[in-house]
ZAGURO-712639 format. One line per 5 residues: number of its first residue (from 1); for each residue z, y, x of N, C-alpha, C. Coordinates in Angstrom, 1 decimal. Atoms other than C-alpha are relative to their C-alpha. Layout:
residues N
NUM> Z Y X Z Y X Z Y X ~ ...
END
This chain:
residues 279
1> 0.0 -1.2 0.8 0.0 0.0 0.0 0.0 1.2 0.9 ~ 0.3 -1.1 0.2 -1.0 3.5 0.7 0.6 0.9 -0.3 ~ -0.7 -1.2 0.7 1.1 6.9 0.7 -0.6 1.3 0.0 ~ 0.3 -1.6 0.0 0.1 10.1 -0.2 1.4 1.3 0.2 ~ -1.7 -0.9 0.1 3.2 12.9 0.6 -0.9 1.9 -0.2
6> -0.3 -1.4 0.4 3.0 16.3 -0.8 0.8 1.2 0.2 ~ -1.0 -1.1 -0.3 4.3 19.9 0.0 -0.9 0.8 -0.7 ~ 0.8 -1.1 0.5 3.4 23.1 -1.6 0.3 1.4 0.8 ~ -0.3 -1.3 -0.7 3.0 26.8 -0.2 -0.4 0.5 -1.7 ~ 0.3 -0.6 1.1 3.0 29.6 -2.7 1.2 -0.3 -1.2
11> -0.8 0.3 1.9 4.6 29.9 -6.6 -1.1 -0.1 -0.3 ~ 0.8 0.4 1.1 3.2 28.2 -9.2 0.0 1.0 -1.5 ~ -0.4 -0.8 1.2 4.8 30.8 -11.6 -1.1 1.4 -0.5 ~ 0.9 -0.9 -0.1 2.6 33.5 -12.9 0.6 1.1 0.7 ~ -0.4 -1.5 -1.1 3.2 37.0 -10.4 -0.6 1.2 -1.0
16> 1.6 -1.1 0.3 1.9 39.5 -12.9 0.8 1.4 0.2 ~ -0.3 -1.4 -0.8 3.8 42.3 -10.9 -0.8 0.6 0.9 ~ 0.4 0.0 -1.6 2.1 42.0 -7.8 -1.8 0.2 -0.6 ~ 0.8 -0.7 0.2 -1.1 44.1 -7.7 -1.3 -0.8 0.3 ~ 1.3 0.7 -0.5 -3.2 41.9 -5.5 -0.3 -1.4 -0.3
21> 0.3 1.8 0.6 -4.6 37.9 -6.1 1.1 -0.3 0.2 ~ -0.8 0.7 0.0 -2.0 35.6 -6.3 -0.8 -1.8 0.2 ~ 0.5 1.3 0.4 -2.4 31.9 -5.2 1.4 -1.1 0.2 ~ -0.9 1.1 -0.4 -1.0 28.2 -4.7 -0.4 -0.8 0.3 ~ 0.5 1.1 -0.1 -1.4 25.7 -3.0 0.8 -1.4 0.5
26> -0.6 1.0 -0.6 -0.6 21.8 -2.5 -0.9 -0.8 0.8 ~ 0.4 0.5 -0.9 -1.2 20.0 0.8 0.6 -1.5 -0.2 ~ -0.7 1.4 0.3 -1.0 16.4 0.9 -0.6 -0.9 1.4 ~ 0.3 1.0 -1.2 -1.2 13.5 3.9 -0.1 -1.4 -0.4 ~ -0.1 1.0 0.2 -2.3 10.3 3.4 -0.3 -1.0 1.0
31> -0.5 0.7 -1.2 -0.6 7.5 5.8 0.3 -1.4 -0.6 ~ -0.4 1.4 0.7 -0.7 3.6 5.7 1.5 -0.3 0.3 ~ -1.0 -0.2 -0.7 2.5 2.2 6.7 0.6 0.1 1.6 ~ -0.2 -0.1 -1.4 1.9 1.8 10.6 -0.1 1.7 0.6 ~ -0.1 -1.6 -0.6 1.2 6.0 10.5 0.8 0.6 -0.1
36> -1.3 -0.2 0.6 4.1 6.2 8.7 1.1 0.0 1.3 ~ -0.7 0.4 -0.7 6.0 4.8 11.3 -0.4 1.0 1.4 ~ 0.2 -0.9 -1.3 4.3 6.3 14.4 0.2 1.4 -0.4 ~ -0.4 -1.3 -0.3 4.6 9.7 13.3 1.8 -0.4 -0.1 ~ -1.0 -0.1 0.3 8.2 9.4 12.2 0.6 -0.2 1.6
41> -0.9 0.1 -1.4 8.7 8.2 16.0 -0.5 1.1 1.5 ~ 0.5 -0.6 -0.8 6.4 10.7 17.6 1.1 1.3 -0.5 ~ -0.2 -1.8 0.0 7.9 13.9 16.1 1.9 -0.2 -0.2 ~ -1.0 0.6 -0.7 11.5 12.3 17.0 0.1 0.1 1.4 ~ 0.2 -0.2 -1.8 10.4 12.2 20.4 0.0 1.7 0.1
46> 0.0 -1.6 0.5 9.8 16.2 19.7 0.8 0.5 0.1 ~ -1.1 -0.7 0.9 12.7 17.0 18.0 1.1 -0.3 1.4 ~ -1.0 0.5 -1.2 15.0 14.9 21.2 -0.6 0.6 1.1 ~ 0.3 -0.5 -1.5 13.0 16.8 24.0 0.1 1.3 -0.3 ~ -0.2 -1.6 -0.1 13.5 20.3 22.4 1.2 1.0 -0.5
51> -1.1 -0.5 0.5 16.3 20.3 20.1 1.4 -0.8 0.3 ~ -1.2 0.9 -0.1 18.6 17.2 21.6 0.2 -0.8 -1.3 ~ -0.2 0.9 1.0 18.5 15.6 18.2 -0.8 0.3 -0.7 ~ 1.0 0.6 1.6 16.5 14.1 14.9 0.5 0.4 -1.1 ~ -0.5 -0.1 1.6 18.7 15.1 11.8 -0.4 1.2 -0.2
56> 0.5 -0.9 1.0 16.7 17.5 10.8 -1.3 -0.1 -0.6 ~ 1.5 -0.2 0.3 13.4 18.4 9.2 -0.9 1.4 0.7 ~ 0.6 -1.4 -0.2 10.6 21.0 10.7 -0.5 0.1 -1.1 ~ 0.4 -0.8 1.2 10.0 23.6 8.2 -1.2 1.1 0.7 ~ 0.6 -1.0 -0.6 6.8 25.8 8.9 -0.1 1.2 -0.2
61> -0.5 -1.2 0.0 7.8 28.9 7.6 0.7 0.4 1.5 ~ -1.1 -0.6 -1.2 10.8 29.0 10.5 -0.8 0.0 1.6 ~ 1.1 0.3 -1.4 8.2 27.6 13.0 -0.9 1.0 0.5 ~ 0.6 -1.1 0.2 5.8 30.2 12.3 0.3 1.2 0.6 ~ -0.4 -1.1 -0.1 7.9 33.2 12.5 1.3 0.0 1.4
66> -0.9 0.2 -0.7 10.1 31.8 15.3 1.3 0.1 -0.5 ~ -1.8 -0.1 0.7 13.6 32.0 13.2 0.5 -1.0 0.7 ~ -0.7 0.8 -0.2 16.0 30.6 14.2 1.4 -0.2 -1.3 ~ -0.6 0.0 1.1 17.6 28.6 11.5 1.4 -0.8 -0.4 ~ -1.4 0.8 -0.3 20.6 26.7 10.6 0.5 -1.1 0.7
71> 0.8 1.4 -0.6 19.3 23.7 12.0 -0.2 0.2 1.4 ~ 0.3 0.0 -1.2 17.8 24.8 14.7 -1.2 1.7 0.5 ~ 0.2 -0.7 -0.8 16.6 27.5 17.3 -1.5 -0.2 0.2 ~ 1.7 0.1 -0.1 12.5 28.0 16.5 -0.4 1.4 1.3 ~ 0.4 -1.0 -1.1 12.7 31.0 19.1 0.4 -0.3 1.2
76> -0.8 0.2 -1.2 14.6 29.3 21.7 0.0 1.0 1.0 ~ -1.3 -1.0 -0.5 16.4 31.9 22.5 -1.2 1.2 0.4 ~ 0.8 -0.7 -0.6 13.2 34.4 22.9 -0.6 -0.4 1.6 ~ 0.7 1.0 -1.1 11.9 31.7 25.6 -1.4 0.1 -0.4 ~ 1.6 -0.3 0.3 7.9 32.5 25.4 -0.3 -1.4 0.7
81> 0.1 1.4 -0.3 7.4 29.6 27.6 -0.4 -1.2 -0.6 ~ -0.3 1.1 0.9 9.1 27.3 25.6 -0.8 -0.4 -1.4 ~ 0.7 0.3 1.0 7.7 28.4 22.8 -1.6 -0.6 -0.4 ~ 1.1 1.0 0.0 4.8 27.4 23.8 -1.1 -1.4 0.6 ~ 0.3 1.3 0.0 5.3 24.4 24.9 0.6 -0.9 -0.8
86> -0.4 0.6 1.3 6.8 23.5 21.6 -1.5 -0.1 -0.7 ~ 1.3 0.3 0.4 3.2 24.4 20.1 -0.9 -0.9 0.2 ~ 1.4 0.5 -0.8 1.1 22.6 22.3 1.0 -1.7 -0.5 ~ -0.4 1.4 0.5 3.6 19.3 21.1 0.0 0.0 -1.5 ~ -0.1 0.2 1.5 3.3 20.0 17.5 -2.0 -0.2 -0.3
91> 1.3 0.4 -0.1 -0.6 20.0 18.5 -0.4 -1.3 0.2 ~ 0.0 1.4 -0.4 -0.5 17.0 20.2 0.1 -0.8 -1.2 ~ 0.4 0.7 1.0 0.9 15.6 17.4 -0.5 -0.2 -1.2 ~ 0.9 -0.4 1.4 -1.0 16.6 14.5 -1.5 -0.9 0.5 ~ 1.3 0.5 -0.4 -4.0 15.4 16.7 0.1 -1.2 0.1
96> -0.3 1.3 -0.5 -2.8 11.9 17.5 0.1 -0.7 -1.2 ~ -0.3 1.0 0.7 -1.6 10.5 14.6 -1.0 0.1 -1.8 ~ 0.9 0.4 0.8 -3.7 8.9 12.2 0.2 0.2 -1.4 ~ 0.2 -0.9 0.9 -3.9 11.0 8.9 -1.3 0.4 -0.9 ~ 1.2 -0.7 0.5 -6.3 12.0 6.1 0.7 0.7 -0.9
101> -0.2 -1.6 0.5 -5.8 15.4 4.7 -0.9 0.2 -1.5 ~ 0.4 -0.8 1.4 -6.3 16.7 0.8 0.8 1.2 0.0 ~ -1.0 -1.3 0.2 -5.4 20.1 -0.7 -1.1 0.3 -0.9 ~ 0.6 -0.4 1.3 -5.9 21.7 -3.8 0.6 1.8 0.5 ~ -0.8 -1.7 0.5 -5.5 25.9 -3.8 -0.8 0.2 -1.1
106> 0.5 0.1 0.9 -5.6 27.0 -6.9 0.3 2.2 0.1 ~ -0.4 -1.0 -0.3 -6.5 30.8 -6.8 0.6 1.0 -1.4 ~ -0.3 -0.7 1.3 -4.4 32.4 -9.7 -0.2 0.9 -0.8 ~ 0.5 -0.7 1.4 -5.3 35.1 -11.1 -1.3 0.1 -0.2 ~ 1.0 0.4 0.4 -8.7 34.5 -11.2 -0.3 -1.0 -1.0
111> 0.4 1.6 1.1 -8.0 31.1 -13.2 0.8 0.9 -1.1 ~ -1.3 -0.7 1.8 -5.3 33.3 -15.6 -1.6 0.7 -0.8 ~ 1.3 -0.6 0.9 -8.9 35.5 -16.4 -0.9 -0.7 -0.6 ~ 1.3 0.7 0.0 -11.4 33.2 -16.0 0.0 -1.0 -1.1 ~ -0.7 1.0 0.6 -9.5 30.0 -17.8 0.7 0.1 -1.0
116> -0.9 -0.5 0.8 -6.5 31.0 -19.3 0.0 0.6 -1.4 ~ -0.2 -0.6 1.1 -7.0 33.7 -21.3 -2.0 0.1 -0.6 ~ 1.4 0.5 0.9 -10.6 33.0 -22.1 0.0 -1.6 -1.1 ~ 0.1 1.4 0.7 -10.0 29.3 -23.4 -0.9 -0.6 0.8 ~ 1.0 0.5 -0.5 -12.7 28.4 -21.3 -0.3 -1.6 0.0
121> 0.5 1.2 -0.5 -12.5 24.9 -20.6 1.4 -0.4 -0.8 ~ -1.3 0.4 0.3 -9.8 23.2 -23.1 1.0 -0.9 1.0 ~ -0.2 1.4 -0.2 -9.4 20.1 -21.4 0.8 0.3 1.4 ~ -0.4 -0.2 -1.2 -7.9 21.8 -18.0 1.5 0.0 -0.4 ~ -2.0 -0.3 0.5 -3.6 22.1 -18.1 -0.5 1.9 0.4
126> -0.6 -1.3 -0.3 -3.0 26.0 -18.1 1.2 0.2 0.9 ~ -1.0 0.1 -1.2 0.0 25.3 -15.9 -0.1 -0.1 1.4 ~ 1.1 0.3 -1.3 -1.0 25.9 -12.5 0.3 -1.2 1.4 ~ -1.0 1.2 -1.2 1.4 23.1 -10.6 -0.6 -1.4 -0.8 ~ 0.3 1.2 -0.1 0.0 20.7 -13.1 -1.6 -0.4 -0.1
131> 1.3 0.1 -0.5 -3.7 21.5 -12.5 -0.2 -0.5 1.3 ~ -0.1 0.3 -1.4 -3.1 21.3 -8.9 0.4 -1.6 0.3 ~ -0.3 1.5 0.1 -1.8 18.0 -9.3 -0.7 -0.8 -0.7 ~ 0.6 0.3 0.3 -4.4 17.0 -11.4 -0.8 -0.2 0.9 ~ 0.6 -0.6 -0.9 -7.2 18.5 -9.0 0.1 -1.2 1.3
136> -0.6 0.9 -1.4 -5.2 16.6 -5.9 0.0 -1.6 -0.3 ~ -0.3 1.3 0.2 -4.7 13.4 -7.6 -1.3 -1.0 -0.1 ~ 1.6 0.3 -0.5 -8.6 12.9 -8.1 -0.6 -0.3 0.8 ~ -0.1 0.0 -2.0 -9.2 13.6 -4.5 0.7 -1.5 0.1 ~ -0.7 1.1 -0.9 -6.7 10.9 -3.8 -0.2 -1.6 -0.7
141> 0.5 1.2 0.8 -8.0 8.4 -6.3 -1.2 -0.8 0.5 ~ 0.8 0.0 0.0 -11.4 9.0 -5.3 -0.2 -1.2 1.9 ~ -0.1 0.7 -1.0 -10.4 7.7 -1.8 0.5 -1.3 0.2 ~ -0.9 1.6 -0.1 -8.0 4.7 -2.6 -1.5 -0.7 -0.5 ~ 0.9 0.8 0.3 -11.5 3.5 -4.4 -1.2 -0.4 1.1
146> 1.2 -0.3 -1.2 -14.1 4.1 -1.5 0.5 -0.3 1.2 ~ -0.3 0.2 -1.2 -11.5 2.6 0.6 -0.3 -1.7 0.7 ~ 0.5 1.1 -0.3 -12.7 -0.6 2.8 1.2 -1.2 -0.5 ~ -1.3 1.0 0.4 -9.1 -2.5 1.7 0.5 0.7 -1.4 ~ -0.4 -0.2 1.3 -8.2 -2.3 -2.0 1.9 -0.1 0.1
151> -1.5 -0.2 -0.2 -4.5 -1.1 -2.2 0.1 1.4 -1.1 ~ -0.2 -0.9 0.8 -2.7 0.9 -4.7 0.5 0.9 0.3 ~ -0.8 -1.4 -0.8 -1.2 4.3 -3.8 1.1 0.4 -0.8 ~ -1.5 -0.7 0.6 2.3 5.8 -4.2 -0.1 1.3 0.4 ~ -0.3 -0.8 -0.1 3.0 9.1 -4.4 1.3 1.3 0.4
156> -1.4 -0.1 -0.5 6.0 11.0 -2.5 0.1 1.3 0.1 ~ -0.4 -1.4 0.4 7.0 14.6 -3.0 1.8 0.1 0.9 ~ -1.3 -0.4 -0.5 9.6 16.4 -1.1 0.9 0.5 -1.1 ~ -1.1 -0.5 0.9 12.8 16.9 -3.3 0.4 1.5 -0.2 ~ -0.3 -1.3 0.1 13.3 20.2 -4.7 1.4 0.3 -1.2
161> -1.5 0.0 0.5 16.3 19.6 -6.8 -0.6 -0.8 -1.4 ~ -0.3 0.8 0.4 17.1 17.5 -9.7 -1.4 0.6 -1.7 ~ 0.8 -0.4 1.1 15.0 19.8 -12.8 -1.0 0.0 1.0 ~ 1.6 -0.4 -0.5 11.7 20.7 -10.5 -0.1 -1.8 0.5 ~ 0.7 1.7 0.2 11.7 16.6 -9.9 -0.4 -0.4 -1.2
166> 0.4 0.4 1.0 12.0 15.9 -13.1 -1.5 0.4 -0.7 ~ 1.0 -0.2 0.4 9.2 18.1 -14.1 -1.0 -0.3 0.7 ~ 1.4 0.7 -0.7 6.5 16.9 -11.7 0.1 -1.4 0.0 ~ 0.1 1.4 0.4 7.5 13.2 -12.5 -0.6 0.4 -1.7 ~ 0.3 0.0 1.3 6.8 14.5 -16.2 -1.6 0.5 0.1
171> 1.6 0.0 -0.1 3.2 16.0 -14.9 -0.7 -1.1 -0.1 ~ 1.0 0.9 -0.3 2.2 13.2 -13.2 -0.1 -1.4 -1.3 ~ 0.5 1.2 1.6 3.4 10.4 -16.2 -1.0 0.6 -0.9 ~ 1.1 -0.8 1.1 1.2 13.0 -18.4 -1.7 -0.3 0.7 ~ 1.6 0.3 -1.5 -2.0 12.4 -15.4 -0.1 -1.7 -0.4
176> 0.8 1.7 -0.4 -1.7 8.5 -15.2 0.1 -0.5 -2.0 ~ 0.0 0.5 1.3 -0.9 8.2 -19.4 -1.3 0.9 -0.4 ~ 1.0 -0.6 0.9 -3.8 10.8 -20.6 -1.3 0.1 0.9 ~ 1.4 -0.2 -1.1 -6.0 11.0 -17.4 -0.5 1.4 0.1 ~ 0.5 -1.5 0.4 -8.4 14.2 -17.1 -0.9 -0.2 -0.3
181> 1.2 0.2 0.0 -11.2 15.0 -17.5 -1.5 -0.5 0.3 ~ 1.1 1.0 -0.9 -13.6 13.6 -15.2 0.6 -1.7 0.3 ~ -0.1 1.5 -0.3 -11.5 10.3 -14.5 1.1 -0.4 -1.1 ~ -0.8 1.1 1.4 -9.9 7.7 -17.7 1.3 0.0 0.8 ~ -2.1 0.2 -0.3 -6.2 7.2 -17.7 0.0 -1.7 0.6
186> -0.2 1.6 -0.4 -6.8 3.5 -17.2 -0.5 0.1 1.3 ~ 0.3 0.1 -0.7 -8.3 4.3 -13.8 1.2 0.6 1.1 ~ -1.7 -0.1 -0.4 -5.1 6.4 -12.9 1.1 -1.3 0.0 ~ -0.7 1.0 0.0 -3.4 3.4 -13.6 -0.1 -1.2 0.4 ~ 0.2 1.0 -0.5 -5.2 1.0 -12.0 0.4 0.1 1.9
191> 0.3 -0.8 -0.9 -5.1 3.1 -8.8 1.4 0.5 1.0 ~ -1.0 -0.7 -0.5 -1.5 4.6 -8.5 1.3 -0.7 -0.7 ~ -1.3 0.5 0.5 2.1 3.3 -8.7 0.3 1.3 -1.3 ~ -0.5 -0.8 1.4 3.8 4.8 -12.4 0.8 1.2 0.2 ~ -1.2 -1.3 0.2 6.5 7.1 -11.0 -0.2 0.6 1.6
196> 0.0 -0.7 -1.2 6.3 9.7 -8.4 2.0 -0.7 0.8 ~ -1.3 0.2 -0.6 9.0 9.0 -5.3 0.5 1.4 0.4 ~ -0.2 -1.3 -0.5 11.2 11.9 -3.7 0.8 -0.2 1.0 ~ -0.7 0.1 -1.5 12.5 12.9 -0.2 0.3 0.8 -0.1 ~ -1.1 -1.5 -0.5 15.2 15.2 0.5 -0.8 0.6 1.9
201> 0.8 -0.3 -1.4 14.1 17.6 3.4 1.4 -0.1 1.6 ~ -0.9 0.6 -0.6 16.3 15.6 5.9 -0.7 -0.8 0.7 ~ 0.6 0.7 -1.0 14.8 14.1 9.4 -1.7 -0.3 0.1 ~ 1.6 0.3 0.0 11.4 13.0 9.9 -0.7 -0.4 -0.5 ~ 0.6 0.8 1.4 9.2 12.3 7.3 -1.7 0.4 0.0
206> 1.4 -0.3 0.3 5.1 12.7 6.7 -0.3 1.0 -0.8 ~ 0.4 -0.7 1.2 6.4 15.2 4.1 -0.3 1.6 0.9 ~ 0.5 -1.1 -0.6 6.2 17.5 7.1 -0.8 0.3 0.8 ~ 2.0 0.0 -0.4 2.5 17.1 8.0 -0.5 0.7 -1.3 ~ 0.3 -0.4 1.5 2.2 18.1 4.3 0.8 1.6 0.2
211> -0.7 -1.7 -0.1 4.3 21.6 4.9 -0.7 0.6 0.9 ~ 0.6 -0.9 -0.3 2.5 22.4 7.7 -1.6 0.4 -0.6 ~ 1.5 -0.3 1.1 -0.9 21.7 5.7 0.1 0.7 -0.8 ~ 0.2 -1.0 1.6 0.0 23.4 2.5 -0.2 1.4 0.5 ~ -0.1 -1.1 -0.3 1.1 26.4 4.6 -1.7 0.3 0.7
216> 1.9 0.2 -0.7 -2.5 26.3 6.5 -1.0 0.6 -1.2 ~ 1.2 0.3 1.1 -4.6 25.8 3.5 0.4 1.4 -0.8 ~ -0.4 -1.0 0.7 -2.7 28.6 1.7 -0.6 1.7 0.5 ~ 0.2 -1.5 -0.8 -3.4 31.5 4.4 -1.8 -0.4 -0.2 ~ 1.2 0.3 -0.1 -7.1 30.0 4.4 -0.5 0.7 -1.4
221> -0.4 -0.2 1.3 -7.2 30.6 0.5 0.0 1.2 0.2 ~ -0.8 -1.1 0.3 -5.6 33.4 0.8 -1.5 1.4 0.5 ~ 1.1 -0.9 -0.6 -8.4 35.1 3.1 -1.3 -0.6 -0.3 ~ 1.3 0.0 0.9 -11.1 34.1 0.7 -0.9 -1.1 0.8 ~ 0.5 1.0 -0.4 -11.7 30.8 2.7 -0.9 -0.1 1.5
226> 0.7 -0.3 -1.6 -12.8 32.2 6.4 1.7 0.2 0.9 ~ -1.3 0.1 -0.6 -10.5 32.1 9.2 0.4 -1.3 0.7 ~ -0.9 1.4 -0.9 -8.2 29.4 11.3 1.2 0.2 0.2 ~ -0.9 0.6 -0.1 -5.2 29.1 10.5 1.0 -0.6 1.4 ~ -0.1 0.6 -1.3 -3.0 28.0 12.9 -0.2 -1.4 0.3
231> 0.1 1.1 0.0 -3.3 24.4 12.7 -1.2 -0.9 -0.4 ~ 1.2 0.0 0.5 -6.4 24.8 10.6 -1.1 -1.3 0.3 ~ 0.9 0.5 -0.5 -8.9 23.5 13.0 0.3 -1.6 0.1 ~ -0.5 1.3 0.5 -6.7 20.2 13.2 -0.3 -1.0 -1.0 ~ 0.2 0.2 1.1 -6.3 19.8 9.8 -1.5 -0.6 -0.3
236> 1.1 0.3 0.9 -10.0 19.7 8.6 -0.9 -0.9 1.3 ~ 0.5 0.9 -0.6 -10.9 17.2 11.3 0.4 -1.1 -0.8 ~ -0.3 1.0 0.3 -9.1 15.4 9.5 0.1 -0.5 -1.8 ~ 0.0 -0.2 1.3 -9.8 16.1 5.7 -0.9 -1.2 -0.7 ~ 0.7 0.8 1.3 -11.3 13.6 3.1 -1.6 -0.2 0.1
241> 1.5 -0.1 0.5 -15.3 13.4 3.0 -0.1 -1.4 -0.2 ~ 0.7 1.8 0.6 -17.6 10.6 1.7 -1.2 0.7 -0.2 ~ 1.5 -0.1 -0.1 -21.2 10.5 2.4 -0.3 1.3 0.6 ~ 0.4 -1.5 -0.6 -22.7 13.9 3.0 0.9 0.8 -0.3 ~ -0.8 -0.9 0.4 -20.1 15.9 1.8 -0.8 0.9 -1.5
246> 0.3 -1.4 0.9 -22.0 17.3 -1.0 0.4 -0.4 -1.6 ~ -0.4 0.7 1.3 -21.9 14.9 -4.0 1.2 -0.5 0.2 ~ -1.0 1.2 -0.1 -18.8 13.6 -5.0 1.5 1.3 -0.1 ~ -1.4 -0.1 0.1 -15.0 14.1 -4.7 0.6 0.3 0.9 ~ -0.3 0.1 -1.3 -13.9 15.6 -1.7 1.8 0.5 0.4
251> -1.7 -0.8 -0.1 -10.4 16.5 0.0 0.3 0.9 0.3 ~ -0.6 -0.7 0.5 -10.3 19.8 -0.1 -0.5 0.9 -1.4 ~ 0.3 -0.2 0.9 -10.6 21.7 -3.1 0.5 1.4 -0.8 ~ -0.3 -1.3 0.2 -10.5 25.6 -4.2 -0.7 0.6 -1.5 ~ -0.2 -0.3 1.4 -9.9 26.3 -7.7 -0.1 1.3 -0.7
256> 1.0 -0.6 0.3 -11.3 29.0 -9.6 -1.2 -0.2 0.9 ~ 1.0 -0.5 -0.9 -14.6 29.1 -7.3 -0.5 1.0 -0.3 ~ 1.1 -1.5 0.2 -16.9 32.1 -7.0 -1.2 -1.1 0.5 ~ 1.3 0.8 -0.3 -20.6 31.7 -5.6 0.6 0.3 1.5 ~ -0.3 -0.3 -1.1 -19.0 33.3 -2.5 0.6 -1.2 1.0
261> -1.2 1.0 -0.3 -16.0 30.7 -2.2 -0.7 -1.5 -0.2 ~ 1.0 1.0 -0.1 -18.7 28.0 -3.0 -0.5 0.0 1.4 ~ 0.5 0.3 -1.5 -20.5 28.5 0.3 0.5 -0.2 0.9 ~ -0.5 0.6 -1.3 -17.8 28.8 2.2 0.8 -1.5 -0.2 ~ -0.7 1.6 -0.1 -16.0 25.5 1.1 -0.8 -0.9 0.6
266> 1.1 0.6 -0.2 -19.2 24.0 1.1 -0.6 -0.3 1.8 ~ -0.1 -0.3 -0.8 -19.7 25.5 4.7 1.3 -0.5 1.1 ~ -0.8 0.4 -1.1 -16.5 24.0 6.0 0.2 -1.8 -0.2 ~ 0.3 1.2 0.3 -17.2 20.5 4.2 -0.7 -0.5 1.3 ~ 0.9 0.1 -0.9 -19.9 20.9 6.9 0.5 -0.7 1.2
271> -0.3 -0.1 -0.9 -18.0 21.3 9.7 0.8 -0.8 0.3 ~ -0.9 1.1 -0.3 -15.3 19.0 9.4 -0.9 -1.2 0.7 ~ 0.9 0.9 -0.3 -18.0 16.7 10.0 0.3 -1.4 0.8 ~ -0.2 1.4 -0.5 -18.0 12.9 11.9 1.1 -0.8 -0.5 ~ -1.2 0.8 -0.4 -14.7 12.4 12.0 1.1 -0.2 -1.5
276> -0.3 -0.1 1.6 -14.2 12.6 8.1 -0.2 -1.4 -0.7 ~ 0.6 1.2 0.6 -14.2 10.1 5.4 0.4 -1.5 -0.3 ~ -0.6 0.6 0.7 -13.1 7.3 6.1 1.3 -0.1 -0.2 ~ -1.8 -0.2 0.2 -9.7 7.1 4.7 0.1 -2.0 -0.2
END
């Protein structure tokens, strides 16, 4: 069996203060169980050569901005050095361990115009955490089927407390009982274990290949789909394709589109190129 682990960047909530677009996105990693295991012992090895110990989680917010947080010292101590020779090991391992990458951004207020308040398309959720999770779960369907070993997939979400679990277990039973649009509920169900699982953000987990992806995909998004991220270039070596990239179901995926935001997704489908696919 097959895991997919999930993080999100962004609110899902509507922003209708805030003047400029609003988006959200969720990043997801999908690991058999032997990748499972090697990252979990690679970014251990990490964690004991920079911070002396494993009981924690990396968060890419704190990594990002160098904070130093309760856990642990992402600035070490205003060490430039260090700092970047912490980078060049969170490269290392992003590059090494065997991963295929999905992500849904869903850009919000475009879908509140476009969708929402037009009616446009009944059949979509109006809720934008369970579109995205619709969106994402396709993608990840589309791959368990196209995969050379028939295996069912589970689904694992970082724990956000006891109501925000509950409601994304109540998404996804609503996804594998009604299905969507483009794919039958009985194919959800042939496809995917019944109940989403959850991980507290506590030591090493795959759920933080998925935090630094969401965060990635989000700033990407955010700048109308041009750019590199920091991790970026990583990442989409390692994203989803099948066949040419043009038909089909791919892993990543940018909600409302324009004709603009079409080319360039289209344009990085490209790029990802060779090393795509198979999952």
């Amino acid at each position: 069996m097959t895991g997919l682990y999930i993080d999100e960047s962004g609110k899902s909530v509507p922003e209708e203060k805030l003047a400029d677009p609003t988006f959200f996105c969720l990043g997801a990693v999908a690991l058999d169980d032997s990748g499972f295991g090697a990252y979990c012992q690679a970014a251990d090895d990490i964690k004991l050569e920079f911070f002396g110990r494993t009981d924690f989680a990396f968060h890419e917010p704190f990594m990002r901005k160098r904070y130093q947080s309760k856990d642990v010292d992402y600035s070490f101590g205003g060490n430039k050095d260090r700092q970047v020779e912490f980078d060049a090991a969170i490269s290392g391992l992003l590059g090494k361990i065997d991963f295929t990458a999905f992500g849904v951004g869903v850009r919000k207020t475009a879908f509140k115009k476009e969708f929402v308040e037009t009616g446009l398309d009944p059949y979509l959720p109006t809720d934008i955490y369970a579109l995205a999770m619709v969106l994402l779960l396709e993608r990840y369907l589309d791959a368990l089927a196209h995969h050379t070993v028939k295996q069912m997939g589970r689904v694992t979400f970082e724990s956000q407390g006891t109501k925000e679990d509950a409601y994304h277990q109540l998404e996804y039973a609503r996804i594998v009982l009604e299905g969507s649009q483009w794919v039958p509920d009985v194919t959800f169900r042939n496809w995917l274990e019944p109940g989403l699982r959850f991980v507290p953000k506590a030591g090493s987990h795959p759920t933080e290949l998925a935090d630094f992806l969401s965060r990635d995909l989000y700033e990407w998004v955010r700048q109308d789909c041009v750019g590199s991220p920091k991790w970026w270039g990583i990442f989409s070596q390692k994203v989803y394709l099948r066949g040419d990239g043009l038909m089909g179901t791919f892993g990543i995926k940018v909600f409302p589109e324009s004709e603009k935001i079409r080319r360039r997704t289209l344009a990085h489908r490209k790029s990802c190129g060779a090393n795509c696919g198979e999952y």
